[in-house]
Structures are given as structure tokens and as C-alpha cells.
py3Dmol code that shows the C-alpha trace and the ligand (Angstrom):
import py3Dmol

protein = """\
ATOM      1  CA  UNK A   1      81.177 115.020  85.359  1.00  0.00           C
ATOM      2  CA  UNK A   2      81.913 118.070  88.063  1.00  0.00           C
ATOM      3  CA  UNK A   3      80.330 121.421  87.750  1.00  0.00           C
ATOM      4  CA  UNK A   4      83.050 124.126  87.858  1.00  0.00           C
ATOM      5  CA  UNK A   5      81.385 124.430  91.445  1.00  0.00           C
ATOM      6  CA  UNK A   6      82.638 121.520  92.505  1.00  0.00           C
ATOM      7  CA  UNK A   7      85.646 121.852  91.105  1.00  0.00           C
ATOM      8  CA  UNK A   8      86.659 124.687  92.655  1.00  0.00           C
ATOM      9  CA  UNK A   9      85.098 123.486  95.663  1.00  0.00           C
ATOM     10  CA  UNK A  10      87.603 120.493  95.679  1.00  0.00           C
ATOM     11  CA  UNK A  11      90.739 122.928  94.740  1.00  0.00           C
ATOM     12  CA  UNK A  12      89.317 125.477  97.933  1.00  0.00           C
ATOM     13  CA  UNK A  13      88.865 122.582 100.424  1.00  0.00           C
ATOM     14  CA  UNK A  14      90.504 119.419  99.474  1.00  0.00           C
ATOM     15  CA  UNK A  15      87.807 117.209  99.011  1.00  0.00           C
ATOM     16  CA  UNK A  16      84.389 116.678  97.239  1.00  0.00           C
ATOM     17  CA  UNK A  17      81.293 115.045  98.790  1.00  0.00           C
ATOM     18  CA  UNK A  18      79.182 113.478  95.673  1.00  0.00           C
ATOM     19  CA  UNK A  19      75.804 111.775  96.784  1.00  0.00           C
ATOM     20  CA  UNK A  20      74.369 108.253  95.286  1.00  0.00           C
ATOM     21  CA  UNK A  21      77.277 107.828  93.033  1.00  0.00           C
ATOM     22  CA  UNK A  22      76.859 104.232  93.618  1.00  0.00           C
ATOM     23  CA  UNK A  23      72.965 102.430  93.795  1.00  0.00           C
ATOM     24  CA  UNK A  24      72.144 100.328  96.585  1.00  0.00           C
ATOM     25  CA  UNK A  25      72.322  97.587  94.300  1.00  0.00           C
ATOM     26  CA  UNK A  26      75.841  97.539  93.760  1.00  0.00           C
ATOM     27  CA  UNK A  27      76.752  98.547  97.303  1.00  0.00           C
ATOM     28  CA  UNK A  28      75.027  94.770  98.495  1.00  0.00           C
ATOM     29  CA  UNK A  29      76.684  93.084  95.927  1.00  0.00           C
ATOM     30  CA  UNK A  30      80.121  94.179  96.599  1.00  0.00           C
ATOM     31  CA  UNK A  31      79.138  93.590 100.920  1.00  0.00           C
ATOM     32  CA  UNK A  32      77.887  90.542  99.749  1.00  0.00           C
ATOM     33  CA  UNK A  33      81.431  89.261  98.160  1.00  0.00           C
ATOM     34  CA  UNK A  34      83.352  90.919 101.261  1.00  0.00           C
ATOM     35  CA  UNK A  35      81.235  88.615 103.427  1.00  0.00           C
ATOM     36  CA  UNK A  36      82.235  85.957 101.266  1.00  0.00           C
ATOM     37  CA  UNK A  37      86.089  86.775 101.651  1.00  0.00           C
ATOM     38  CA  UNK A  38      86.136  86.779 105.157  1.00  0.00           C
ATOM     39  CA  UNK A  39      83.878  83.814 105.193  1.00  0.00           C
ATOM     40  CA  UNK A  40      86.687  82.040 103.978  1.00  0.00           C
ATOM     41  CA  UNK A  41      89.468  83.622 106.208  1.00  0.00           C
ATOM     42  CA  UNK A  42      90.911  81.664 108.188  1.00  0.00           C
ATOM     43  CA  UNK A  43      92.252  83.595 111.590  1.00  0.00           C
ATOM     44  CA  UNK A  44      94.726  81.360 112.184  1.00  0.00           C
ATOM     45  CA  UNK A  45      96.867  81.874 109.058  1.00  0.00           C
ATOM     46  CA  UNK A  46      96.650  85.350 109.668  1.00  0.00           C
ATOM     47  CA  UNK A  47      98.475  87.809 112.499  1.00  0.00           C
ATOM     48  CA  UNK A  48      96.631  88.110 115.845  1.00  0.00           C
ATOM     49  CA  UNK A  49      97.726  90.798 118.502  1.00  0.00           C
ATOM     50  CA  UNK A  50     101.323  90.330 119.155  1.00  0.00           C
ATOM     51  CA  UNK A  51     103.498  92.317 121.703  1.00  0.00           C
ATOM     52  CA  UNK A  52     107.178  90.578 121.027  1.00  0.00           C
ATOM     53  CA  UNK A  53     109.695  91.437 118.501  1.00  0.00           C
ATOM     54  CA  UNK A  54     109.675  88.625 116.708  1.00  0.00           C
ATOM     55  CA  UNK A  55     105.790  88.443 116.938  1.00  0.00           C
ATOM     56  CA  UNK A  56     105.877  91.854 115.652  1.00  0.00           C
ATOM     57  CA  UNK A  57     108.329  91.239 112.550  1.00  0.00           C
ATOM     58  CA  UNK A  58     105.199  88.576 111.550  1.00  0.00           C
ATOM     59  CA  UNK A  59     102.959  91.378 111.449  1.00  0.00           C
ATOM     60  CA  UNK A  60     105.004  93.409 109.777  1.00  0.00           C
ATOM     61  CA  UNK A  61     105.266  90.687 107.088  1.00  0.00           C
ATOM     62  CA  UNK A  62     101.448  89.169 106.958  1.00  0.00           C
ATOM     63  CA  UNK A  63     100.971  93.425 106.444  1.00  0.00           C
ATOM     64  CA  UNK A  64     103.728  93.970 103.693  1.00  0.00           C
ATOM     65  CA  UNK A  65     102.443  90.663 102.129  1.00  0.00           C
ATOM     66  CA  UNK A  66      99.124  91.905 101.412  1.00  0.00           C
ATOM     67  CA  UNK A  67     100.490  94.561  99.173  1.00  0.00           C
ATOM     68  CA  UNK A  68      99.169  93.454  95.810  1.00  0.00           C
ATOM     69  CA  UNK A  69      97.281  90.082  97.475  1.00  0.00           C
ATOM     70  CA  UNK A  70      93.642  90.207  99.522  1.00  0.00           C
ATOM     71  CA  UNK A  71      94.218  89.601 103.050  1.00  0.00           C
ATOM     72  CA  UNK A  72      91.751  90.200 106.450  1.00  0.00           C
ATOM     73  CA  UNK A  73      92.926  92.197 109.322  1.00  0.00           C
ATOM     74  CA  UNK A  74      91.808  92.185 112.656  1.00  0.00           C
ATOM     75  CA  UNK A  75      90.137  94.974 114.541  1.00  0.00           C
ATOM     76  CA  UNK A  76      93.023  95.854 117.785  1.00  0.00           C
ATOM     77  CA  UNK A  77      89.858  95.110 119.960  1.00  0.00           C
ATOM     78  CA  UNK A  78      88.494  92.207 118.593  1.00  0.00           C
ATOM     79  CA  UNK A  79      89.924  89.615 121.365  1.00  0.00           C
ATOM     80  CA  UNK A  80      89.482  89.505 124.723  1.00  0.00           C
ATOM     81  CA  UNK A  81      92.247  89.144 127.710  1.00  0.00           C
ATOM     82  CA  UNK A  82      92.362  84.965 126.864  1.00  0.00           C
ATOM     83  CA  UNK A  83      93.609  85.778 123.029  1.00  0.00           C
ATOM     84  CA  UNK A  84      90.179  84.760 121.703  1.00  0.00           C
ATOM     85  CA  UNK A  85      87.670  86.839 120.013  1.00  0.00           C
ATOM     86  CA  UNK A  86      85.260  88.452 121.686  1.00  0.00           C
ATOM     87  CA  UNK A  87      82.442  88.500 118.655  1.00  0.00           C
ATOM     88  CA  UNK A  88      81.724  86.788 115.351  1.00  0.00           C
ATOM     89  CA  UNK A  89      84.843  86.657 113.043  1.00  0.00           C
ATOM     90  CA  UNK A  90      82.671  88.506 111.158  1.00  0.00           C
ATOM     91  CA  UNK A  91      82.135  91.170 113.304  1.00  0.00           C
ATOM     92  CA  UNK A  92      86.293  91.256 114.421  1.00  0.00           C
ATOM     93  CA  UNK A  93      87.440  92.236 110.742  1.00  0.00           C
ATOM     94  CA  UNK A  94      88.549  96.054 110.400  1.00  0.00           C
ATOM     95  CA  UNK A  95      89.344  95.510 106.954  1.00  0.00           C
ATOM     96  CA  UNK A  96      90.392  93.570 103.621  1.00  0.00           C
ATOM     97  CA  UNK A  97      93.257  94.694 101.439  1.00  0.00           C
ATOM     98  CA  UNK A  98      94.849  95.470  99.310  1.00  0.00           C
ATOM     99  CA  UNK A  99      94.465  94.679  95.970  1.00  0.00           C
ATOM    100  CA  UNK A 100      90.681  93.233  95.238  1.00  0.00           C
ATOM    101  CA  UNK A 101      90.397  96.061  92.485  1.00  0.00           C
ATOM    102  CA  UNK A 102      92.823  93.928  90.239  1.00  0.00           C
ATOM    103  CA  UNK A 103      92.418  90.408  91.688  1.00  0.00           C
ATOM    104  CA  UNK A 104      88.566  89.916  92.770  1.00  0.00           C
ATOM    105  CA  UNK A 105      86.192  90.481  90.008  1.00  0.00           C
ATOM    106  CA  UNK A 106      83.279  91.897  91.895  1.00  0.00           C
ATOM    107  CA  UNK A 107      85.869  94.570  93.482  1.00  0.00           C
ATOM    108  CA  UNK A 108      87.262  94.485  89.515  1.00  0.00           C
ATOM    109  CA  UNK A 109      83.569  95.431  88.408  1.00  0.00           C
ATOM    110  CA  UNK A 110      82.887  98.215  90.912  1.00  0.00           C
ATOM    111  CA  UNK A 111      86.110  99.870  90.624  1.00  0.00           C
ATOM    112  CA  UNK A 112      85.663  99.862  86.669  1.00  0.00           C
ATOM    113  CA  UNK A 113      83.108 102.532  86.885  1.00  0.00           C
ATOM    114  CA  UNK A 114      83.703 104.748  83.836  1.00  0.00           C
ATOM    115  CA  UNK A 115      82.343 107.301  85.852  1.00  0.00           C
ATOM    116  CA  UNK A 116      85.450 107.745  88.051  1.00  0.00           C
ATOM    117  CA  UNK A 117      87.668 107.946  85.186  1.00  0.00           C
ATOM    118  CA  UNK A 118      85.696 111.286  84.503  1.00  0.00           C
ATOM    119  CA  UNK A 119      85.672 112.251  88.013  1.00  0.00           C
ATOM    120  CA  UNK A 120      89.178 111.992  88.490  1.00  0.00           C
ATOM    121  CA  UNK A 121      89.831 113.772  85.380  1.00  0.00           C
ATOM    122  CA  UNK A 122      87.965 116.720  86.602  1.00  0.00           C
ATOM    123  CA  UNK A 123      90.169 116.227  89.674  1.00  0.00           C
ATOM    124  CA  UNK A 124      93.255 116.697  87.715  1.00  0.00           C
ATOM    125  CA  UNK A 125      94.260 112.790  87.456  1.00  0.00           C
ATOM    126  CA  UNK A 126      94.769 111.911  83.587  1.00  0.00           C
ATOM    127  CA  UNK A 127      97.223 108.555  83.444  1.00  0.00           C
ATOM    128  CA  UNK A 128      95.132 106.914  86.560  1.00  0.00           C
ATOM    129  CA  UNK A 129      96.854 104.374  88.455  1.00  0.00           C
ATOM    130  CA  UNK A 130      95.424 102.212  90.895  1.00  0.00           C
ATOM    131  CA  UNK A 131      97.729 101.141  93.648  1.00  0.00           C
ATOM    132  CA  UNK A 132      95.312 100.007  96.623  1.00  0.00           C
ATOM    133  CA  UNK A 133      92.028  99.277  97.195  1.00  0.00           C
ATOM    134  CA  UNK A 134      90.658  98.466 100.952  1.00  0.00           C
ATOM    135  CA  UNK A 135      87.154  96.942 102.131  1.00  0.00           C
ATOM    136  CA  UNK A 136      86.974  98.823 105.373  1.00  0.00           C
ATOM    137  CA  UNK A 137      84.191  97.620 108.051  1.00  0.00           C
ATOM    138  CA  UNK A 138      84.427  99.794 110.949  1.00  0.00           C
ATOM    139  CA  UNK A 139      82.906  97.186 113.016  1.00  0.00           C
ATOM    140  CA  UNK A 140      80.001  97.733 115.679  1.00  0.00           C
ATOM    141  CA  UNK A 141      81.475  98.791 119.324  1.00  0.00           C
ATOM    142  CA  UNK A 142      85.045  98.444 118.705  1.00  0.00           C
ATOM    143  CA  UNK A 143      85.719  99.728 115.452  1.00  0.00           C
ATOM    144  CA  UNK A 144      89.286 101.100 115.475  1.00  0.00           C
ATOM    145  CA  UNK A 145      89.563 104.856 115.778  1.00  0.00           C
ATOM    146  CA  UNK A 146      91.974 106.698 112.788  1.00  0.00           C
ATOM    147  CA  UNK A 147      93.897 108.898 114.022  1.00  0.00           C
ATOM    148  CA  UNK A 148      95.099 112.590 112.247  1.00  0.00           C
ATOM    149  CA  UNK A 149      97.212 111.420 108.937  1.00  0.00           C
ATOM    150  CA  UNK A 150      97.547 112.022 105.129  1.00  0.00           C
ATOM    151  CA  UNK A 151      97.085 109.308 102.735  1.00  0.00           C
ATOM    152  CA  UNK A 152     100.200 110.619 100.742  1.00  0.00           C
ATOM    153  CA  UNK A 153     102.423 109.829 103.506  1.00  0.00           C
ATOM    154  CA  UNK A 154     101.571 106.097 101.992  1.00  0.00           C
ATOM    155  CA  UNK A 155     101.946 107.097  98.129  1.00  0.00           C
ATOM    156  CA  UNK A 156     104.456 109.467  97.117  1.00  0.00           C
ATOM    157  CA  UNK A 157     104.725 110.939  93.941  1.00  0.00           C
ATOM    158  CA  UNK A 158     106.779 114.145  92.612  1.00  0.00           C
ATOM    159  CA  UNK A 159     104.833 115.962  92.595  1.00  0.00           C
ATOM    160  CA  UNK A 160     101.811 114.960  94.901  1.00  0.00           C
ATOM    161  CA  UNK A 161      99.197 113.298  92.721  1.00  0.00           C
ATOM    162  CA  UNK A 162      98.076 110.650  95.192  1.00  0.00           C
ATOM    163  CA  UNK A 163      93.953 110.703  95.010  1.00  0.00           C
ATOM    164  CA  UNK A 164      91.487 109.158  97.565  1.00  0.00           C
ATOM    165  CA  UNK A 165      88.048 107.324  96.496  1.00  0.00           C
ATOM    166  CA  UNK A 166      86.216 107.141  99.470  1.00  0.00           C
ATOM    167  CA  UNK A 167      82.724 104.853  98.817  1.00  0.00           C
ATOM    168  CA  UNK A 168      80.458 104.955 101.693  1.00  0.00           C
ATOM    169  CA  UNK A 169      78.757 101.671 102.006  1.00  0.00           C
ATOM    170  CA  UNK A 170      76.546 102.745 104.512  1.00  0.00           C
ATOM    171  CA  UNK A 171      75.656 106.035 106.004  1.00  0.00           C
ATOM    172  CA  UNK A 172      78.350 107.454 107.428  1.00  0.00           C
ATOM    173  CA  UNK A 173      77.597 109.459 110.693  1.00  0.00           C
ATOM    174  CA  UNK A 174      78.708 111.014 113.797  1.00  0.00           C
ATOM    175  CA  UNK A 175      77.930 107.844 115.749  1.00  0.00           C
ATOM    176  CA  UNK A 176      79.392 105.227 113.874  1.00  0.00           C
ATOM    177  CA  UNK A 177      82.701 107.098 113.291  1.00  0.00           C
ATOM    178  CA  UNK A 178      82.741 109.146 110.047  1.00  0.00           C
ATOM    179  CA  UNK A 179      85.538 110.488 108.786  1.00  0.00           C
ATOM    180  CA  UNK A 180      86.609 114.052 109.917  1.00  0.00           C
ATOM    181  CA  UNK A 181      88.888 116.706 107.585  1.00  0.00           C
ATOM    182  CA  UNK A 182      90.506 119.602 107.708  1.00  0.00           C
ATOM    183  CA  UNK A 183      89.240 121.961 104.895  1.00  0.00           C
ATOM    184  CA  UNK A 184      91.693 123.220 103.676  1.00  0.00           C
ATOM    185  CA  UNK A 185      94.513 121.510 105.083  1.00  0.00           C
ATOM    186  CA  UNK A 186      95.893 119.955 101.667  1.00  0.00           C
ATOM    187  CA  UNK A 187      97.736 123.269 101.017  1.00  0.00           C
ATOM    188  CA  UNK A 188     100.162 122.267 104.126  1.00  0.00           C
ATOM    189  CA  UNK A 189     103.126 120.325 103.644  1.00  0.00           C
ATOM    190  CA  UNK A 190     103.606 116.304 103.509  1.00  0.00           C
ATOM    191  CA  UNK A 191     104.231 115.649 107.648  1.00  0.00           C
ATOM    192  CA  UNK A 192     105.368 111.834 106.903  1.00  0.00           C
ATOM    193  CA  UNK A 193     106.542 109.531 104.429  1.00  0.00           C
ATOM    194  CA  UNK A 194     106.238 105.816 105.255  1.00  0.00           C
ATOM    195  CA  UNK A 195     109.185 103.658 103.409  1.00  0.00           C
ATOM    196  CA  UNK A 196     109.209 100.208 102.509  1.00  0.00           C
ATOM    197  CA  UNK A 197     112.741  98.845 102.378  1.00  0.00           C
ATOM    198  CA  UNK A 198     112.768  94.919 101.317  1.00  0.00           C
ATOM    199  CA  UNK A 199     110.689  93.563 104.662  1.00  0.00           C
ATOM    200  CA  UNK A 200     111.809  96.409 106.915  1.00  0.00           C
ATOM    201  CA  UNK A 201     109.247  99.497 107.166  1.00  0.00           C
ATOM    202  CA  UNK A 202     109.083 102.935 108.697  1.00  0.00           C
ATOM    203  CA  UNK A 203     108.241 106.318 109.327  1.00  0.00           C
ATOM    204  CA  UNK A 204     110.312 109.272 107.908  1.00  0.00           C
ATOM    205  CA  UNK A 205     109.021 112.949 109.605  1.00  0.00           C
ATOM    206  CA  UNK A 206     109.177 115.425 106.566  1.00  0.00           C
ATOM    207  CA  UNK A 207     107.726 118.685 108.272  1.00  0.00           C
ATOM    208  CA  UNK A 208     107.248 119.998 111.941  1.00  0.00           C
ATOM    209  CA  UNK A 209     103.698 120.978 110.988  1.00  0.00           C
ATOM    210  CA  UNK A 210     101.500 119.934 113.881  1.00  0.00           C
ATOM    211  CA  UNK A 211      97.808 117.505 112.935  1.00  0.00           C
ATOM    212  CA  UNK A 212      95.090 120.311 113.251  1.00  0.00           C
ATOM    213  CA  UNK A 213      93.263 120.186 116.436  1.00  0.00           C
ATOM    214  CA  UNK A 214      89.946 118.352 116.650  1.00  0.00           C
ATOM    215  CA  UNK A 215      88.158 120.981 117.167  1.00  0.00           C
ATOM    216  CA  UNK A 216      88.876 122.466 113.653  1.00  0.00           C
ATOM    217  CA  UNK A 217      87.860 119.566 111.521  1.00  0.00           C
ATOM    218  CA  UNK A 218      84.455 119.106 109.727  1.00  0.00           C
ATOM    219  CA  UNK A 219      82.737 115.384 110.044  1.00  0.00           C
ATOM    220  CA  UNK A 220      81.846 114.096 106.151  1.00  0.00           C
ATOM    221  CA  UNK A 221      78.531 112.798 107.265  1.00  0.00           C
ATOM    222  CA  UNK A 222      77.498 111.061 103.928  1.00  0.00           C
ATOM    223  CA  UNK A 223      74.660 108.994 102.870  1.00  0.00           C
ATOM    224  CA  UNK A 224      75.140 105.012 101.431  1.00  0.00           C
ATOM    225  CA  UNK A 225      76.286 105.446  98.136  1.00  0.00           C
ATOM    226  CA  UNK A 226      77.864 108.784  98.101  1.00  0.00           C
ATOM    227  CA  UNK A 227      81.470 109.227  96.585  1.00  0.00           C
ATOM    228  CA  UNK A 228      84.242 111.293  98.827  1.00  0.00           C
ATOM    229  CA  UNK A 229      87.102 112.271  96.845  1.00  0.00           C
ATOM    230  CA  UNK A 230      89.703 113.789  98.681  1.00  0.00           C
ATOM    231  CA  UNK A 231      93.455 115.523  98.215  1.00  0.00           C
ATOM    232  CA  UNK A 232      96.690 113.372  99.191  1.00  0.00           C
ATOM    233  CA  UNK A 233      97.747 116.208 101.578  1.00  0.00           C
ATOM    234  CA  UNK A 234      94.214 116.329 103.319  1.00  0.00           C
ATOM    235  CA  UNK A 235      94.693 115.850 106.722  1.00  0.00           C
ATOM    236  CA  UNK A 236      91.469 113.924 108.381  1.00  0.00           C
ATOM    237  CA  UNK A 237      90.654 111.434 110.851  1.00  0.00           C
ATOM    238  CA  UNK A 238      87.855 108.687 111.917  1.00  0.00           C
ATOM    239  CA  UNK A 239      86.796 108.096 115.821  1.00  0.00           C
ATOM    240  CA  UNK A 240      86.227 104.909 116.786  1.00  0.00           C
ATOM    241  CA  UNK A 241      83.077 103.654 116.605  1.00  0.00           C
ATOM    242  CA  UNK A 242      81.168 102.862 119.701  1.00  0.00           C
ATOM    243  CA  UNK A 243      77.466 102.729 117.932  1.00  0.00           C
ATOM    244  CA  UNK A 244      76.033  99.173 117.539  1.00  0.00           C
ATOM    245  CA  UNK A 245      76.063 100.382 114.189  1.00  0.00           C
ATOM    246  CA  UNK A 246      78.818  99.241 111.322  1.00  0.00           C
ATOM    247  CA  UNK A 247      80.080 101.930 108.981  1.00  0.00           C
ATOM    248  CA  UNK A 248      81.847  99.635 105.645  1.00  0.00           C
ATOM    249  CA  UNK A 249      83.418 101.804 103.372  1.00  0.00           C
ATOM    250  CA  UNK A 250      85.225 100.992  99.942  1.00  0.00           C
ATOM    251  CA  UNK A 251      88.826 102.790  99.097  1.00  0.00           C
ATOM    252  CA  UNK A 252      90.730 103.462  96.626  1.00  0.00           C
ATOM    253  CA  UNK A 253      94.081 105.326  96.236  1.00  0.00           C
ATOM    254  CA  UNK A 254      95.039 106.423  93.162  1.00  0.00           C
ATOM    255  CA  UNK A 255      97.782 108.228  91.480  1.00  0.00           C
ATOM    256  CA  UNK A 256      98.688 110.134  88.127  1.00  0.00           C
ATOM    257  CA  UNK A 257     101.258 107.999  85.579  1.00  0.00           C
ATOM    258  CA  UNK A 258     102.535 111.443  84.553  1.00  0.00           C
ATOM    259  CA  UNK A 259     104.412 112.141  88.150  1.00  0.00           C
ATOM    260  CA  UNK A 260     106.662 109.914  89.580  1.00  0.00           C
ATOM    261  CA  UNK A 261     106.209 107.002  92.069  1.00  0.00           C
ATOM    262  CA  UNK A 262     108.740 106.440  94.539  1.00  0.00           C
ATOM    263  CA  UNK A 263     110.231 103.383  94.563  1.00  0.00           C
ATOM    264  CA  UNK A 264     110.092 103.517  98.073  1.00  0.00           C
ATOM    265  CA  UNK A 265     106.072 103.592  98.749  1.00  0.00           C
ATOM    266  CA  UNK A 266     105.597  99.997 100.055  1.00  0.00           C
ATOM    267  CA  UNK A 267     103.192  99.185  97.025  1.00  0.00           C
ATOM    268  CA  UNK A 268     105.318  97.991  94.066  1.00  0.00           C
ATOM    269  CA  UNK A 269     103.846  96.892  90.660  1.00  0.00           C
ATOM    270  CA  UNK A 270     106.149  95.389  87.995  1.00  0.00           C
ATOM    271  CA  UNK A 271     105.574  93.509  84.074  1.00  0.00           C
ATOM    272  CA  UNK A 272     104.341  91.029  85.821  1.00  0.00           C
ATOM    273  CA  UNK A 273     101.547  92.650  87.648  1.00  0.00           C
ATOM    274  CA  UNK A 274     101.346  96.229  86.137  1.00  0.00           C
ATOM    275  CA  UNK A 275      99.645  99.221  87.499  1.00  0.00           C
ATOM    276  CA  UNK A 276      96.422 100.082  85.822  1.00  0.00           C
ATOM    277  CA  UNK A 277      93.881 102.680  85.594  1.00  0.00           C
ATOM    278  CA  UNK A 278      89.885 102.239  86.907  1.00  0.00           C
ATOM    279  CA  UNK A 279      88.906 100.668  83.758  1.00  0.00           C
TER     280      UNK A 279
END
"""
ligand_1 = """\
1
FE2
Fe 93.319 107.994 105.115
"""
view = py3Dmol.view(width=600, height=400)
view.addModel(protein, "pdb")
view.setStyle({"model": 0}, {"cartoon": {"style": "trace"}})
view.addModel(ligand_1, "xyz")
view.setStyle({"model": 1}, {"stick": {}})
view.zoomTo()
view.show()
């Protein structure tokens, strides 16, 4: 599937740019059904913006209880100073997660793409497991701003194996918030590690490293359809997005069965609802 170009490019830099993986066709089916799921949301069984204790325990837990269900989350600036939103619920989402790839079958069908099963073999993934998947809108005006992190602080494995698919739904540019990377930067060390313990979460600091500054990252500007892949390690970033302009993306996070998955990454699959690969 990758040239030993790109395969080296991805070992060099820590991530792959691959153009019209996906057609336009599937990419409206797939925003059609997201449309659908938030369609059906309804806000006020969700969290809102809370700023108490307790308030923030119920975010916590609407959060951890999305781990292998579909939930909505709001954009932080989607309601005004009166606690009401300030645009179209479906304009306010920042994104759906996390588990359509096993539960929704048009997320099912897209993420079954025999195609990435190559891809991430090339990448070094052979036992793929899928752990997360996340409709991400990036909403017009106040989509929320990323700041610098590494998506293996969220899915650790000995060794690192964690494995971003980054979909771009629609062009991704330097208006509407891209994502930014430092190339390179997956040969430094794992900063963070966030734990899950029961209902209680948190952040464990793992290496003084600083982020990289700004002004050393690259922008993956990327056409509709186009396929990021990128290391676990990578550090990169998204600004917010003040264009009138939505950037929707499609994620997935995926690790190798042969390393080990620590019990204490806040996804948890068991007999019940097992782990499985893209296919
Ligand atoms: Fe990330």
C-alpha cells in the first residue's frame, strides 16, 4: 500500500499525508449519519459548561461514560453568558465519541476499509485494535483550539504502538484550524499519561520535555478525503478556528495486540465487548 518512500518518510517524520484515500461519496455519507446523531441529541441529557465540583464530577462522568458508547460534546464556546447556545445545536457540537466504529454501522462501514489494514501494516501495526473513534466538527467561529499533546498520553502500550487515523472530511487549512506537528518529534519521550481509575481521572507527568514551540511546527494542510496517519509520540496541535468555515474530521486510534495495553488507559474492552481490528 506505501512506497518505501513513504515509509521511510513516516519512520523520518512521524506521520504520512495520503491524498483521496476516501471519495467524496463516502465522506457525505458518513456527515450525513453524524448529522443524524446529533439530530437526535438531546442537550439536556448531556453536560453543559459547569464551574462547581460537583458539576464538574458530572462531566467527568457523561466523559468517562462515552468510552465504548456514542455521545455529543459541546464546543467550550458554544453558549453565551445566559447558559444558552449561541448557534444551531448543530453548529455547537465539537465532537461525537467514542465508539461509532463498533456500534454505528455507517461509522462500522467506513472504518472497515481493507485498505487501512494494509496501511497500518506498512506502518508497523499487525494485531490492529481499535479503541476509539471520534466525529470531530471543528465548528465555524468557535471551534475549540487543541493545544500541544500526544495521542499516546491517552493509549499506552509497552512498548508505544498507539496509531492515529486522521480522515479529513473537508479541506483542512490554515483558516479553519488544521492540525499542526512537529516532524520529527515522535523520537522524544511520552510527556503524559492520562489514568482512568474507576470514575476518578488524571494526569501523570512522565518527562520534563517541554511542547515544541509554535514556531517549529508544520500545518498538515490536506485536501477532503486525504488520510493522515501519524506516530503516538507525535507532538501536534490545532488552532481554533475563527473561519466561517467548518473543518469535520474522522479519528481513529489504534493500537498493536502484540504490545501491551495498560489497564489503566481510560478505554477498557472486555468478552463482552472485545477489541477488534478495522475489519
Ligand atoms: Fe491528538
Amino acid at each position: 500500500m506505501l512506497t518505501k518512500e513513504q515509509q521511510d518518510q513516516y519512520q523520518r517524520d512521524g506521520y504520512i499525508v495520503l491524498p483521496n484515500f476516501k471519495t467524496l461519496e463516502e465522506i457525505a455519507v458518513l456527515r450525513a449519519r453524524a448529522a443524524q446523531i446529533v439530530d437526535q441529541f438531546d442537550p439536556n441529557a448531556a453536560s453543559g459548561i459547569f464551574t462547581t465540583k460537583e458539576q464538574e464530577q458530572r462531566s467527568d462522568d457523561y466523559f468517562l461514560g462515552s468510552d465504548n458508547t456514542i455521545r455529543c460534546f459541546f464546543e467550550e464556546e458554544a453558549f453565551g453568558a445566559d447558559g444558552l447556545l449561541k448557534q444551531d445545536k448543530a453548529l455547537s457540537i465539537n465532537k461525537i465519541g467514542h465508539a461509532m466504529h463498533d456500534l454505528d454501522p455507517v461509522f462500522r462501514a467506513f472504518t472497515a476499509d481493507p485498505k487501512l489494514v494494509a496501511v497500518a501494516r506498512d506502518l508497523g501495526l499487525e494485531q490492529v485494535q481499535v479503541w476509539q473513534s471520534m466525529y470531530i466538527f471543528k465548528q465555524p467561529g468557535i471551534g475549540g483550539e487543541v493545544r500541544w499533546h500526544q495521542d499516546a498520553t491517552y493509549f499506552d502500550t509497552t512498548p508505544v504502538s498507539v496509531t492515529t487515523f486522521w480522515f479529513a472530511l473537508e479541506d483542512a487549512t490554515l483558516d479553519n484550524g488544521c492540525m499542526w506537528a512537529e516532524p520529527g518529534g515522535h523520537r522524544g519521550p511520552m510527556r503524559e499519561r492520562f489514568i482512568r481509575n474507576g470514575d476518578e481521572i488524571g494526569m501523570e507527568k512522565l518527562a520534563a520535555m517541554p511542547w515544541p514551540d509554535d514556531s517549529t511546527a508544520v500545518p498538515l494542510v490536506c485536501k477532503a478525503g486525504s488520510l493522515v496517519c501519524f506516530h503516538g509520540l507525535l507532538p501536534h496541535y490545532s488552532a481554533p478556528n475563527r473561519s466561517p468555515v467548518s473543518r469535520h474530521a474522522y479519528t481513529l486510534h489504534a493500537t498493536d495486540g502484540r504490545t501491551e495495553y495498560s489497564p489503566q488507559n481510560w478505554i477498557q474492552r472486555d468478552a463482552a465487548f472485545p477489541v477488534r481490528g478495522f475489519l
